[in-house]
Structure formats: structure tokens, C-alpha cells
C-alpha atoms as an extended CHARMM CRD file, in Angstrom:
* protein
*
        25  EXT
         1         1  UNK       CA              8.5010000000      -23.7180000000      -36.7140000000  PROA      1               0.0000000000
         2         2  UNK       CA              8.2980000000      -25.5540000000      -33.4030000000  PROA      2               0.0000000000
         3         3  UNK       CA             10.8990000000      -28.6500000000      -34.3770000000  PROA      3               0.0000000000
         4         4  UNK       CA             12.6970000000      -29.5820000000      -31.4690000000  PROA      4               0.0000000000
         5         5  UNK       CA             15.6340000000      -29.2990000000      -33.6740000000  PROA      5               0.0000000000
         6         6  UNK       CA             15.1980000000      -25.8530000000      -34.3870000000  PROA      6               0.0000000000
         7         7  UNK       CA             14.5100000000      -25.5440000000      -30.5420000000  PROA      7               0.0000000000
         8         8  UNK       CA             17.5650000000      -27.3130000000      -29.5860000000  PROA      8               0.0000000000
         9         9  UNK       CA             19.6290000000      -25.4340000000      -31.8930000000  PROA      9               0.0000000000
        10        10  UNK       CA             18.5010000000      -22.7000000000      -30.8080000000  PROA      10              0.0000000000
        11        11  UNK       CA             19.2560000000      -22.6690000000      -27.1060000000  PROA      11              0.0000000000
        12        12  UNK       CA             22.4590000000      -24.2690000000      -27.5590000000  PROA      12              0.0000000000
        13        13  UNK       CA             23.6670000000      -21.6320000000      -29.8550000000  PROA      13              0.0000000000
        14        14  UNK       CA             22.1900000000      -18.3960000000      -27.5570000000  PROA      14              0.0000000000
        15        15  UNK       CA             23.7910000000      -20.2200000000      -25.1780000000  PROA      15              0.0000000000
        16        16  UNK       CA             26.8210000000      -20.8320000000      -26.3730000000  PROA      16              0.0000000000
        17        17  UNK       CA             26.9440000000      -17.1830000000      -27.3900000000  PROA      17              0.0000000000
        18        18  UNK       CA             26.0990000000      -15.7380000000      -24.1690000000  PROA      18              0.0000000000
        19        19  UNK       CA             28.8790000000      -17.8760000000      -23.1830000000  PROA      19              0.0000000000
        20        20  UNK       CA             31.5140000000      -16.9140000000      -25.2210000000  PROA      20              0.0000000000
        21        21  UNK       CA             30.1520000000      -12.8380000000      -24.1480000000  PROA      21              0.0000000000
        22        22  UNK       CA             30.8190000000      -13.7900000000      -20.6890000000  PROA      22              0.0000000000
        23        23  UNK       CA             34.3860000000      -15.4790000000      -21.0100000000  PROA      23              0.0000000000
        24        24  UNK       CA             35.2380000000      -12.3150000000      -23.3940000000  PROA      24              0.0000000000
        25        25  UNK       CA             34.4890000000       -9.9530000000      -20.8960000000  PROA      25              0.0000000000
């Protein structure tokens, strides 16, 4: 469970999300 894929995809979507938090509030 340690692909870099699944790594990458990971961060870039908590990211993105934490993002998209911020700009909403």
C-alpha cells in the first residue's frame, strides 16, 4: 500500500481539499 502513486494521490488530493476548505471559508 506504499505506491508512490497512491502516495502522490494522496497528498495532492488532502491537499487540494484543505485548499478548497480554506478558499470556502
Amino acid at each position: 500500500m506504499s505506491s508512490p502513486m497512491g502516495t502522490a494521490a494522496t497528498v495532492y488530493s488532502s491537499r487540494n481539499l484543505a485548499s478548497s476548505l480554506i478558499l470556502l471559508n
